[in-house]
C-alpha positions in Angstrom: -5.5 -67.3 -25.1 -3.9 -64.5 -23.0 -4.0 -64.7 -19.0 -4.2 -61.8 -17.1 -1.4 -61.1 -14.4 -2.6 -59.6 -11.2 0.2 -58.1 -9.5 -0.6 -58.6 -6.2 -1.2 -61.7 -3.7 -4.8 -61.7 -1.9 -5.2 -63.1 1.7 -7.8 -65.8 1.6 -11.1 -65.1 2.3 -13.2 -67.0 4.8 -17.0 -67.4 3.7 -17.6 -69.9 6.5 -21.4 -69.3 7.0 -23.2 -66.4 6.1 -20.6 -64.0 3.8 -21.8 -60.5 2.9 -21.9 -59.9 -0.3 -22.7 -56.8 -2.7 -24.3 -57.7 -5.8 -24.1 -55.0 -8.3 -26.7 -55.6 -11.4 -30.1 -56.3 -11.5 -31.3 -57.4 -14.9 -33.0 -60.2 -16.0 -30.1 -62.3 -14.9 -29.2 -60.7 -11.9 -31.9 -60.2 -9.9 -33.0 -64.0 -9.6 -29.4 -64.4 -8.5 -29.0 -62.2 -6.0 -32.6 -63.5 -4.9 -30.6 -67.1 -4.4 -27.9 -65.7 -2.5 -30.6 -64.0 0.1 -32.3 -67.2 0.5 -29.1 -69.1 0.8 -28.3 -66.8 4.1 -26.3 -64.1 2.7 -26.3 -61.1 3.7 -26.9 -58.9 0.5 -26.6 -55.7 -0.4 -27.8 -55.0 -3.7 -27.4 -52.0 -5.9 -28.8 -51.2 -9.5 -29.1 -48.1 -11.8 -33.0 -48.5 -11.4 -33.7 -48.2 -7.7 -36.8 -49.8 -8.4 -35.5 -53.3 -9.3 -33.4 -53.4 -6.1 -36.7 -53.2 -4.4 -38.3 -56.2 -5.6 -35.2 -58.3 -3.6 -37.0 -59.2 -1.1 -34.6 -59.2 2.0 -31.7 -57.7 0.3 -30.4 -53.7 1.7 -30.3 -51.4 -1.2 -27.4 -49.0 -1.0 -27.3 -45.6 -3.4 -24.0 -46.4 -5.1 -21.9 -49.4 -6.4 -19.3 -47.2 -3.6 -21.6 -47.6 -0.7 -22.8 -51.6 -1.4 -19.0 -52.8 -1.8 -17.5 -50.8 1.6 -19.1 -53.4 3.7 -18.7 -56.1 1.5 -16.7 -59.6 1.7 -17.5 -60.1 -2.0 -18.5 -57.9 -4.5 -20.4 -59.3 -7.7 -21.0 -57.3 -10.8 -23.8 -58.7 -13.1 -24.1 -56.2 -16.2 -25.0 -55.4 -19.5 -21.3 -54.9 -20.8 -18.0 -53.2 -20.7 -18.7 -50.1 -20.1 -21.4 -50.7 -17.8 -18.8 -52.8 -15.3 -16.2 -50.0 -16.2 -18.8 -47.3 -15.0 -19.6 -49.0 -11.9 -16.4 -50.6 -11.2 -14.2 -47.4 -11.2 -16.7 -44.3 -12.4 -17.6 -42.1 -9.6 -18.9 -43.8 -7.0 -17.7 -47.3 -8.7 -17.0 -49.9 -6.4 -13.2 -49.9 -6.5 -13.4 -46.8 -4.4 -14.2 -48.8 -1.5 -13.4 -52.7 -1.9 -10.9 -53.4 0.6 -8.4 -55.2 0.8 -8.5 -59.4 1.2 -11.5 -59.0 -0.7 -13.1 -60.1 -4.0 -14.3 -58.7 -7.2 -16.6 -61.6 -8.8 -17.2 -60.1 -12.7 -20.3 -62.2 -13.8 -20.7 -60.1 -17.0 -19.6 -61.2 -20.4 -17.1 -58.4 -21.2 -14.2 -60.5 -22.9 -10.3 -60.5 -21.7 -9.6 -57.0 -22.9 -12.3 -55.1 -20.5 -11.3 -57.8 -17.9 -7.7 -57.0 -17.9 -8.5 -53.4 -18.2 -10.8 -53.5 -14.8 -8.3 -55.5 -12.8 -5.2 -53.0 -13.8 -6.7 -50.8 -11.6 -8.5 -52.8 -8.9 -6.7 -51.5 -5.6 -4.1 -53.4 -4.0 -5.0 -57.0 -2.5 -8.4 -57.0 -4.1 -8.6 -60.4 -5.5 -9.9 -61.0 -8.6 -12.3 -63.7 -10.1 -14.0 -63.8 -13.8 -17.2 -65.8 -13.4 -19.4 -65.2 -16.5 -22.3 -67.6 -16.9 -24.6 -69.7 -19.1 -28.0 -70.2 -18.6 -31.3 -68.6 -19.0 -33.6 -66.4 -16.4 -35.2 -69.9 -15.6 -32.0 -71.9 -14.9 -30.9 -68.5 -12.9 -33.9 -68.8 -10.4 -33.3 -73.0 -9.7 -29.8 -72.5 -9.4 -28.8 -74.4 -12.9 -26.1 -72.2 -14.0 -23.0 -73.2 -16.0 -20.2 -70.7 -14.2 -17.1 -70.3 -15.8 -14.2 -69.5 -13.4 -10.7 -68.1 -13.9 -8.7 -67.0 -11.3 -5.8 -67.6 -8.9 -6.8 -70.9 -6.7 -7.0 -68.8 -3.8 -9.8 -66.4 -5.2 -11.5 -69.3 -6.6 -11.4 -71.6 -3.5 -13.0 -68.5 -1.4 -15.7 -67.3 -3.8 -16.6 -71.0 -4.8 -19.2 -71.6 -1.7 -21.0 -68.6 -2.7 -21.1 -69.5 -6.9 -22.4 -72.8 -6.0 -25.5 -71.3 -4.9 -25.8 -70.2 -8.2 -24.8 -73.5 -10.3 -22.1 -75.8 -11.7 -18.8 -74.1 -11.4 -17.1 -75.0 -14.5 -12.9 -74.4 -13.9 -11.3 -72.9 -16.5 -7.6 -71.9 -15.4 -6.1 -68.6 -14.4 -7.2 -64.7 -14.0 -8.8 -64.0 -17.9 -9.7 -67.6 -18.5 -13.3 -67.9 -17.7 -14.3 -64.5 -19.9 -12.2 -66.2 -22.7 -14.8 -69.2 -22.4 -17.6 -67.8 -22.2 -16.6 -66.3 -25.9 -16.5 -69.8 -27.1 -19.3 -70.7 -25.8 -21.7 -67.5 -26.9 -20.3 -67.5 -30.4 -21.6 -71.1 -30.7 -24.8 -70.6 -29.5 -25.7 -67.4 -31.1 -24.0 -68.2 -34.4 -26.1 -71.8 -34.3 -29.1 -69.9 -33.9 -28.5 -67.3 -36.8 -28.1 -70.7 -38.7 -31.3 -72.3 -38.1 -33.0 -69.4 -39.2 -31.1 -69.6 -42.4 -32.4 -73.1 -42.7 -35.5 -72.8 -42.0 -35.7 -69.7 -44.9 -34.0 -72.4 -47.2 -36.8 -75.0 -46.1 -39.5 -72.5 -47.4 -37.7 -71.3 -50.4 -37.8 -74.9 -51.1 -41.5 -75.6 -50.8 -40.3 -78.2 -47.6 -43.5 -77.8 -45.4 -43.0 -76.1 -41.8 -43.7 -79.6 -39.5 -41.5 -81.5 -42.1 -39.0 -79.4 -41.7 -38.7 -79.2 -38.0 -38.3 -83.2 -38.3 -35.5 -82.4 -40.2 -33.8 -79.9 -38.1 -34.1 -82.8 -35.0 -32.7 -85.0 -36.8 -29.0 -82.8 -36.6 -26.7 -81.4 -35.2 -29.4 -78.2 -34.6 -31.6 -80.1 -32.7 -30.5 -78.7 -29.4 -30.1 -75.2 -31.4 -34.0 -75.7 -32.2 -34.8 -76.7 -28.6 -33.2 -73.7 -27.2 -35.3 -71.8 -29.5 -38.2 -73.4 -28.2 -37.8 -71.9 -24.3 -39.7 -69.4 -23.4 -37.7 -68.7 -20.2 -34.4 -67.1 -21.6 -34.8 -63.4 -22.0 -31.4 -63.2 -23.7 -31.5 -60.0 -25.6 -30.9 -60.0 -29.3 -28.8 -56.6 -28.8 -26.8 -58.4 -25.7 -26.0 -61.5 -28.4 -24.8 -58.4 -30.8 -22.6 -57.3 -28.0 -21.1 -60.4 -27.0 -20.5 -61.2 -30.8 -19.0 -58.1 -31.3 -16.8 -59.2 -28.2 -16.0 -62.4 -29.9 -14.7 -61.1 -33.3 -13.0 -58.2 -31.6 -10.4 -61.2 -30.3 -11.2 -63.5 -33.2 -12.6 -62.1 -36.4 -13.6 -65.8 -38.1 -15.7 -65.4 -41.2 -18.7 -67.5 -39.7 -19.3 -65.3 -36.8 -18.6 -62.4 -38.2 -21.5 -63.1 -40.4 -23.3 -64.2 -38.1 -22.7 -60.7 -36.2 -24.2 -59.0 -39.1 -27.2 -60.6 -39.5 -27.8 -60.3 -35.7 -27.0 -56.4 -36.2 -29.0 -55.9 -39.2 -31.9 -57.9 -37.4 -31.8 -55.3 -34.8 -34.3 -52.7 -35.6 -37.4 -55.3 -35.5 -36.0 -57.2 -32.8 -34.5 -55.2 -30.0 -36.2 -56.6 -26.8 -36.7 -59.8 -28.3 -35.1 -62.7 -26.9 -32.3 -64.4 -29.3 -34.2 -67.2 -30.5 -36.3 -64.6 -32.5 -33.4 -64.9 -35.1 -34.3 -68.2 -35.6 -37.5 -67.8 -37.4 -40.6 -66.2 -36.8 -42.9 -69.8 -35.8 -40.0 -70.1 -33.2 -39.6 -66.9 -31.3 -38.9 -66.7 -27.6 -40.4 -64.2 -25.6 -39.8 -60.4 -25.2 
């Protein structure tokens, strides 16, 4: 696993009480976040491509431009769809690098892999710390708090963006700048991959003749049982092209036969299931929602 290098020392932050924070990103994901950290006492300033879903944060300012939400800002979190969509509002016009001052912190929540991580921190201006946060969960677990974070960065970055994260969930420490973005790899490729599976297994079971409820004993019986339960939830909203994208992330580091199988089933399963949550590729009896 490569770590990224910052080149730079940043001051530590204080987030004693109330911290204001600019949270960038208002998907599924994002927006029950951000509603945490309003509740929590923050003061937030919110900003998304779709003015609209800014508005729904009840308490939250809305600023016009990544630029505008991050000059004020102690922390600045970025909750997107992918690389390009952090590299766009990170350091496109109007991007938040423009304005982030120094002693303060970027907090990348996306799953973009170490490559667009490193490539996003090259040019983060001087003393801007830096700390890759991606997470696991569904939209449910996002709006209790139940969050698995993955964290990488220097202790000091960490340490001052930790008060604010737990708001969000279980910090989970993963070591250095680039760490955190190389878990969360792990983890997705597992959990999209194991899904692709059971909806081989379940096509096996009906070539076979095994009826549906029989086979679903079967499945909870192994090592897919949680697979099969995740399935289940209706409360996800993971995109089947987001799992496309994060595979593709995965085998662009580590092309492995199994996932990169897996990656073409999810891409050829595109077409009839964009919008559909990933547990659609598990079967149609066992589809999430849309």
């Amino acid at each position: 696993m490569r770590n990224i290098h910052l080149s730079h020392t940043v001051p530590e932050l204080s987030v004693g009480g109330m911290t204001t924070i600019a949270f960038l990103g208002l998907g599924h994901m994002g927006a029950p976040m951000a509603g945490r950290l309003v509740a929590a006492g923050h003061k937030v300033t919110v900003w998304n491509r779709t003015r609209a879903r800014a508005e729904t944060i009840t308490g939250a300012d809305i600023a016009d431009s990544p630029a505008d939400a991050a000059a004020a800002a102690d922390v600045v979190i970025t909750m997107l769809a992918g690389p390009d969509a952090v590299e766009a509002v990170v350091h496109g016009p109007d991007g938040a690098a423009s304005t982030i001052r120094p002693g303060n912190v970027l907090v990348e929540m996306s799953t973009i892999g170490p490559n667009a991580l490193d490539s996003v921190a090259s040019r983060l201006p001087g003393g801007v710390g830096l700390v890759d946060a991606p997470v696991a969960g569904s939209v449910d677990r996002a709006a209790r708090g139940e969050l698995t974070i993955f964290t990488g960065g220097t202790d000091t970055d960490v340490a001052a963006v930790t008060p604010i994260l737990d708001e969000l969930g279980t910090v989970l420490r993963c070591g250095g700048p680039g760490s955190a973005a190389a878990a969360k790899l792990v983890a997705i490729s597992g959990a999209v991959s194991g899904v692709a599976l059971l909806g081989e297994v379940r096509a096996i079971a009906a070539t076979l003749g095994v009826p549906a409820e029989l086979t679903e004993q079967v499945i909870a019986t192994g090592p897919l049982a949680l697979v099969a339960e995740r399935a289940r939830s209706t409360g996800s909203h993971f995109a089947v092209e987001l799992a496309a994208k994060d595979l593709g992330l995965t085998v662009e580091h580590a092309p492995t036969p199994l996932v990169r199988t897996a990656l073409e089933q999810v891409r050829a399963a595109l077409p009839r299931l964009a919008g559909h949550d990933v547990s659609a590729l598990a079967g149609p009896n066992q589809q999430g929602t849309t």
